[in-house]
C-alpha positions as CSV (number, residue, x, y, z in Angstrom):
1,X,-16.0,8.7,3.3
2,X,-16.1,4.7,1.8
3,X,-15.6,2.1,4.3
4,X,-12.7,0.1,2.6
5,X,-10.2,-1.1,5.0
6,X,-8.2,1.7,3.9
7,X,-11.1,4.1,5.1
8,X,-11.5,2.1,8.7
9,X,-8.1,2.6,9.5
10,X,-8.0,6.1,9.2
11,X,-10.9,6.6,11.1
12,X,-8.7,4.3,14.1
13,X,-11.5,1.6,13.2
14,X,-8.3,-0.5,12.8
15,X,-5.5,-0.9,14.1
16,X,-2.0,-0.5,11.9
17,X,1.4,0.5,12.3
18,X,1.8,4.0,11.0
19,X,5.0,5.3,9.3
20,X,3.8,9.2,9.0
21,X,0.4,10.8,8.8
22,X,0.1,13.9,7.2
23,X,-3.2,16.2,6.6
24,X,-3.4,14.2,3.2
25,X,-2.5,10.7,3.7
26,X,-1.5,8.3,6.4
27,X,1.6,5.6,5.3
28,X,1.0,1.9,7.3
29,X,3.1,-1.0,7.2
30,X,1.2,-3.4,5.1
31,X,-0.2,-6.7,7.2
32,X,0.9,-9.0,4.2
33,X,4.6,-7.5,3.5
34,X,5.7,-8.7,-0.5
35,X,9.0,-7.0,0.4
36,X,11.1,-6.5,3.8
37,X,10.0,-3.1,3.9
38,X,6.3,-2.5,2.6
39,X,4.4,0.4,3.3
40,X,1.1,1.7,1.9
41,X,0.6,5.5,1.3
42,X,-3.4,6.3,1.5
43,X,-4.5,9.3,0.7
44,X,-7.7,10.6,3.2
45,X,-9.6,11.8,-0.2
46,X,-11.7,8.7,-1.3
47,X,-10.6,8.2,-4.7
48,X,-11.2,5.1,-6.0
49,X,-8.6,4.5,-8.3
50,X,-6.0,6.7,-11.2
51,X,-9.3,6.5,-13.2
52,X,-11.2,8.5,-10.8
53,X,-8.5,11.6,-10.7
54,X,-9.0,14.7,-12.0
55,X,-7.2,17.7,-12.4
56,X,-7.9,18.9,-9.2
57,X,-6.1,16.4,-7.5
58,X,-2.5,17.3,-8.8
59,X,-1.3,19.1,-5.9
60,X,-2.5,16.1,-3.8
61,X,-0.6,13.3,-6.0
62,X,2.3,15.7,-5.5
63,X,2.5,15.5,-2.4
64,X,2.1,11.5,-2.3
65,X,4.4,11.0,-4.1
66,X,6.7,13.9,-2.3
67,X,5.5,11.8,0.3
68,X,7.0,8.6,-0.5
69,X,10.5,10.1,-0.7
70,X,10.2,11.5,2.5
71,X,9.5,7.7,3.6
72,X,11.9,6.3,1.9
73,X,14.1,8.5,3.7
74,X,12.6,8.0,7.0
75,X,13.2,4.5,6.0
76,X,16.6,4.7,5.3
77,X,16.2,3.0,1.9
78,X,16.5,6.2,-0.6
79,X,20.1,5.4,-0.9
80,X,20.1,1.6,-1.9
81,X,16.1,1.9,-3.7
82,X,12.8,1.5,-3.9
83,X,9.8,0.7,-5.9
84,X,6.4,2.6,-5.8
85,X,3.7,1.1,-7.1
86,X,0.1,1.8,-8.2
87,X,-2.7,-1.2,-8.6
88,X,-5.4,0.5,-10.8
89,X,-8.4,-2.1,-11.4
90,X,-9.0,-6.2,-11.0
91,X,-6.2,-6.7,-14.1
92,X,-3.8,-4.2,-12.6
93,X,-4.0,-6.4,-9.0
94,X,-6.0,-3.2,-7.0
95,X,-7.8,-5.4,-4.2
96,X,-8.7,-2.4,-2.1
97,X,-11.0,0.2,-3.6
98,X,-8.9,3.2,-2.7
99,X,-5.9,5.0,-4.2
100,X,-3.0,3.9,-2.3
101,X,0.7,4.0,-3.4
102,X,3.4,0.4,-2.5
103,X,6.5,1.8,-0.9
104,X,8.7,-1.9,-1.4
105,X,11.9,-1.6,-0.7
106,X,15.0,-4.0,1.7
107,X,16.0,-6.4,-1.5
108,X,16.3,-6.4,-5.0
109,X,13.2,-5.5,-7.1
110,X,12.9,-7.9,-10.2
111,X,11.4,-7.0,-13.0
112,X,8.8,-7.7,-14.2
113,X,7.3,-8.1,-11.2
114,X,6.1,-11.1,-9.9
């Protein structure tokens, strides 16, 4: 396993505020929230970014993103929405060398985004 932030708190390394861990990913409440409600959805696989999936990850982005509605949920924000987003590189904003998922949701979501 890399030992990205992402990494250190799955190991418990660090602490963070966790939504819902399953056997494929563990969801946090980002540190530096861009929305009222921000949450990040890691997948335990180290994948570095969409660039790095493969076919064989299908079932596993699947259930991320099954995942995300079932946090929204949890949430209480499926009804009024939600934005999930994927950073992929330097030019697509990715800061953290790890797949992850934005769950931002509590206020209207402009577009484009900021």
């Amino acid at each position: 396993m890399s030992n990205t932030i992402f990494h250190k708190i799955i190991r418990r390394e660090i602490p963070a505020t966790i939504v819902k861990e399953t056997d494929d990913y563990i969801s946090v409440h980002d540190i530096a929230p861009k929305s009222p409600i921000h949450v990040l959805i890691i997948p335990k696989k180290t994948i570095r970014n969409i660039n790095d999936v493969s076919q064989k990850d299908t079932e596993l982005l699947g259930r991320l993103l099954i995942g995300a509605k079932e946090i929204a949920e949890l949430l209480g924000v499926q009804e009024n929405g939600y934005r999930l987003v994927i950073n992929n590189g330097p030019d697509g904003g990715q800061t953290v060398d790890q797949l992850h998922i934005h769950l931002l949701a509590g206020r209207q979501q402009g577009w484009p985004p900021g």
